[in-house]
N, CA and C of each residue as an Amber inpcrd file, in Angstrom:
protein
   240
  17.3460000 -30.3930000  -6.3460000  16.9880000 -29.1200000  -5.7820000
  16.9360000 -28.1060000  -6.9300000  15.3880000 -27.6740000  -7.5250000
  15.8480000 -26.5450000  -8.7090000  16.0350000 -25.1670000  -7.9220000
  17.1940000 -24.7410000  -8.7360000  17.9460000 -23.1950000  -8.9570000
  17.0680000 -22.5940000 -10.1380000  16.9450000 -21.3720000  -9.6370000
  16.1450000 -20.4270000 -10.2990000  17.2130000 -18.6940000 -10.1660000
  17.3090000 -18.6300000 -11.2880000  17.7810000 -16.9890000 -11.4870000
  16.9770000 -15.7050000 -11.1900000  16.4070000 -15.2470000 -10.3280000
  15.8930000 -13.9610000 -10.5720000  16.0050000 -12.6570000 -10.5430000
  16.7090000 -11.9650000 -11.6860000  17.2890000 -10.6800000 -10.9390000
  18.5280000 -10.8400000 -10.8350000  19.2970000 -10.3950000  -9.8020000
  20.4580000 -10.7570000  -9.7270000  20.7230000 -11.6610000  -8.0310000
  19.1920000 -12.4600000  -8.3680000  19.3810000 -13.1940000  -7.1370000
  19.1150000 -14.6410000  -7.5290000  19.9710000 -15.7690000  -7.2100000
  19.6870000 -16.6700000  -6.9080000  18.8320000 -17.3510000  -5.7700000
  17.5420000 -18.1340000  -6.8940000  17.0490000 -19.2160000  -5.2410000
  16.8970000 -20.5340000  -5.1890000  17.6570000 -21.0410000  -4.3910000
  17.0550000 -22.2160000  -4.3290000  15.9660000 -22.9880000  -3.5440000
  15.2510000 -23.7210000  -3.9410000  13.7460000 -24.0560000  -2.9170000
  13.7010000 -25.7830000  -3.2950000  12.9440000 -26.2460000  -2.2050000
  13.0350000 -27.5520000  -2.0330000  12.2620000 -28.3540000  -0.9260000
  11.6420000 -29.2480000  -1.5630000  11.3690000 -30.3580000  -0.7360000
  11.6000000 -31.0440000  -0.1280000  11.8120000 -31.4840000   1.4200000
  12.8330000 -32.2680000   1.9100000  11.6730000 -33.0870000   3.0240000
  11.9740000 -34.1070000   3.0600000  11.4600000 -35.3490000   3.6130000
  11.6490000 -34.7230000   5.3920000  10.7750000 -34.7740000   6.2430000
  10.7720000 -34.3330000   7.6390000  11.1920000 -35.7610000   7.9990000
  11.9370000 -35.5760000   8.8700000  11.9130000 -37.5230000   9.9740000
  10.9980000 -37.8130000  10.6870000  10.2210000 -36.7390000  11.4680000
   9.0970000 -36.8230000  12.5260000   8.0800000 -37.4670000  11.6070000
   7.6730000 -37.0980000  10.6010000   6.5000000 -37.1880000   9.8880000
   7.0470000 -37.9280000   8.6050000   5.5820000 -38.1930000   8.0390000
   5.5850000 -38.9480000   6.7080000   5.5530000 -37.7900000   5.7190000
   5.3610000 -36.6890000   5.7830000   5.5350000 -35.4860000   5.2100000
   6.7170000 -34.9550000   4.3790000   6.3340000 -33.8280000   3.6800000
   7.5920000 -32.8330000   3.2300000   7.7650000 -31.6810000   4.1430000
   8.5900000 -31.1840000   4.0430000   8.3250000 -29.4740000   4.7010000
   9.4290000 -29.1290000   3.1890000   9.0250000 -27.5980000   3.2140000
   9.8180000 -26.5600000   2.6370000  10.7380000 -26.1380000   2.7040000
  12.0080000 -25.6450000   1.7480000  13.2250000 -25.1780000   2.3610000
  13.6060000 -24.2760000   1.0950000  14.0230000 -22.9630000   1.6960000
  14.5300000 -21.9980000   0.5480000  16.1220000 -21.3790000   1.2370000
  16.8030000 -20.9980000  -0.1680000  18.1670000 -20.8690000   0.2210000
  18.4790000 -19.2830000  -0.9400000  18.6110000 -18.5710000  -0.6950000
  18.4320000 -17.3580000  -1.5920000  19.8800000 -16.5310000  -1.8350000
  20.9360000 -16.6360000  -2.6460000  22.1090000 -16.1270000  -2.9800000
  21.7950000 -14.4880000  -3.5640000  23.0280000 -13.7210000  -3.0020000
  22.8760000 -12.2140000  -3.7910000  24.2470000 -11.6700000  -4.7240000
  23.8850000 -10.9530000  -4.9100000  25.3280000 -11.2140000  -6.2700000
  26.4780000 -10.9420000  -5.6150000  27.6640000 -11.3870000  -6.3250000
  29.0080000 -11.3090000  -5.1780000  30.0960000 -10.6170000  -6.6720000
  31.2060000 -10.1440000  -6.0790000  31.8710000  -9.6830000  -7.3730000
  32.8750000 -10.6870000  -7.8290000  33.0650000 -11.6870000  -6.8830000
  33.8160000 -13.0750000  -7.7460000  32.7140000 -14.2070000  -8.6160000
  32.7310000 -14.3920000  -9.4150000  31.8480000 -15.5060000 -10.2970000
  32.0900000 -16.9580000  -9.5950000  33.2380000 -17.5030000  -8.7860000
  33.2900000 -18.6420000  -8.2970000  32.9300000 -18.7320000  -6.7690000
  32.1870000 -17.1450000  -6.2250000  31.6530000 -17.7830000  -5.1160000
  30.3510000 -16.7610000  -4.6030000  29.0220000 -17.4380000  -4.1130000
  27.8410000 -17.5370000  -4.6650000  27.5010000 -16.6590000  -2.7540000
  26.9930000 -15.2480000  -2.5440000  26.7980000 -14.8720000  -1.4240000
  25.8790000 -14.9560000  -1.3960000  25.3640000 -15.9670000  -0.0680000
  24.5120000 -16.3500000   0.5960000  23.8270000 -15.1880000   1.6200000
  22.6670000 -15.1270000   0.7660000  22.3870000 -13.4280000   1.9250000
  20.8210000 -14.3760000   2.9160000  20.1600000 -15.4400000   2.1480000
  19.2450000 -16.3650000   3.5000000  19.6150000 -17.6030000   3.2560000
  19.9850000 -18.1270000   4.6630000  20.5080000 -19.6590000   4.5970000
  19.2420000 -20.3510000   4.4010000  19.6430000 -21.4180000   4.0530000
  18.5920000 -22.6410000   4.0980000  17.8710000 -22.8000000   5.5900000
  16.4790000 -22.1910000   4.9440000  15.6320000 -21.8920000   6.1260000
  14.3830000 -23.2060000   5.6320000  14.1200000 -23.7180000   6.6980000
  12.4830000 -24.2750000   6.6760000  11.6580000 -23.2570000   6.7280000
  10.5120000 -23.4040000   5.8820000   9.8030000 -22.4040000   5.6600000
   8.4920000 -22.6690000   5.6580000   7.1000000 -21.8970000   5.7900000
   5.8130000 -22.4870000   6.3170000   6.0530000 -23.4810000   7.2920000
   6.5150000 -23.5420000   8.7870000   6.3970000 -24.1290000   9.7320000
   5.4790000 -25.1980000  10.2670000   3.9030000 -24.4740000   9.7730000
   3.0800000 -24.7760000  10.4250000   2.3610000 -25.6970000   9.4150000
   3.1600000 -26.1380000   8.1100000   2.4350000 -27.0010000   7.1520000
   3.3140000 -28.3740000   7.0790000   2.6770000 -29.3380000   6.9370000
   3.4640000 -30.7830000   6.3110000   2.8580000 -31.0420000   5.4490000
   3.6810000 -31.1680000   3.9080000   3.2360000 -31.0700000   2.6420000
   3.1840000 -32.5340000   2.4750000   1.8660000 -33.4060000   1.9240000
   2.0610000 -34.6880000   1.6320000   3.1990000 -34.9320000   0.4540000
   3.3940000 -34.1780000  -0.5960000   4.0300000 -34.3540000  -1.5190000
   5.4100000 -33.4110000  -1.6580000   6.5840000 -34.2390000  -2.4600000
   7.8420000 -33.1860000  -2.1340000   7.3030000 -31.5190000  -3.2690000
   6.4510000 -32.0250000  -4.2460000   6.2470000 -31.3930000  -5.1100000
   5.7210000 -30.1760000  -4.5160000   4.4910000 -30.5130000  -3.7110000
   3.8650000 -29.4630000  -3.0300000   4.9970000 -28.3930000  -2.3330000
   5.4940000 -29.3050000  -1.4240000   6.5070000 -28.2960000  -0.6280000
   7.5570000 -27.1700000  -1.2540000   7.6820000 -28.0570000  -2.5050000
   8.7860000 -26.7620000  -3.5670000   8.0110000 -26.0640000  -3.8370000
   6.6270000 -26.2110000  -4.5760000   6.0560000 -25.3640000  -4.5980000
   5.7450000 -23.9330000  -3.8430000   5.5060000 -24.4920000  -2.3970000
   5.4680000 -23.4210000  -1.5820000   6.9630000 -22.5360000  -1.0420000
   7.4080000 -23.8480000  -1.2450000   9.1160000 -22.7260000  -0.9020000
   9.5490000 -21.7630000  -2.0540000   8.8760000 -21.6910000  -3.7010000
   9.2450000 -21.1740000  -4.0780000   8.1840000 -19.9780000  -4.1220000
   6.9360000 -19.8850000  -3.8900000   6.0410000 -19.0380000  -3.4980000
   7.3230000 -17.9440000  -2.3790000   7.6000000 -18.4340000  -1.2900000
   8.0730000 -17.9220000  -0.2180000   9.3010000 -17.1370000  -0.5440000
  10.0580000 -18.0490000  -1.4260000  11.2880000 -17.0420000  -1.3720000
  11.0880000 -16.3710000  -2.7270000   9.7060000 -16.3140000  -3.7480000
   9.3240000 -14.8190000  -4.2320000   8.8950000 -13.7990000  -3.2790000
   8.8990000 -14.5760000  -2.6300000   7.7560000 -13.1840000  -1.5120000
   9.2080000 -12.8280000  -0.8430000  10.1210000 -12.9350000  -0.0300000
  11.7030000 -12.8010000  -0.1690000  11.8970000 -11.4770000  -0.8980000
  12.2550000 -12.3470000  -2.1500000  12.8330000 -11.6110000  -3.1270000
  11.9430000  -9.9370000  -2.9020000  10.8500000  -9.9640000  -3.3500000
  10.1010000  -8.5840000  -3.8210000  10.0640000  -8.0020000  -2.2260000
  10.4490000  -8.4080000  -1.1330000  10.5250000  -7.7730000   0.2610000
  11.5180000  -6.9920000   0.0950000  12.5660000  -7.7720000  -0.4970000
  13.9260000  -6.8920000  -0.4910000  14.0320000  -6.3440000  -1.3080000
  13.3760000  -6.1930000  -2.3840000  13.2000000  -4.9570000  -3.5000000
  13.0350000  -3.9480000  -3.2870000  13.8840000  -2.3430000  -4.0220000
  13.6460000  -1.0800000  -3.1910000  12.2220000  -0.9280000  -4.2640000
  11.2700000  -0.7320000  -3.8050000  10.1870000  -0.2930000  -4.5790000
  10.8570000   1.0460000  -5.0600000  10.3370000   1.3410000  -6.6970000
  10.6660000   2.8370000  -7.7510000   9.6240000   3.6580000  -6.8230000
């Protein structure tokens, strides 16, 4: 599962094998900063994400989960 730093947000995004299908679907997990270093606040749980897609490849699906939880991230940004 790659972890990515952005900001002072952690995300994680991922490919995960569906059971229904021969498919991937998407999954993003997005941490916000906490004032202890040994524990990691979870501000979006591990959500399936793009619903309405089954990615043939796991690759694809990270791909799009990490599309998604940029789009996340810059939502919750206070625009200057």
């Amino acid at each position: 599962m790659p972890l990515e730093i952005i900001g002072k947000y952690e995300i994680e995004y991922e490919g995960d094998r569906l059971p229904a299908s021969n498919g991937w679907g998407a999954y993003v997990t997005v941490y916000g900063p906490s004032p202890n270093p040994m524990h990691r606040n979870m501000i979006f749980p591990r959500r399936h994400v793009s619903l309405q897609t089954i990615f043939p490849t796991e690759q694809l699906a990270e791909a799009e989960a990490y599309r998604v939880a940029l789009e996340l991230l810059n939502y919750r940004r206070p625009t200057p």
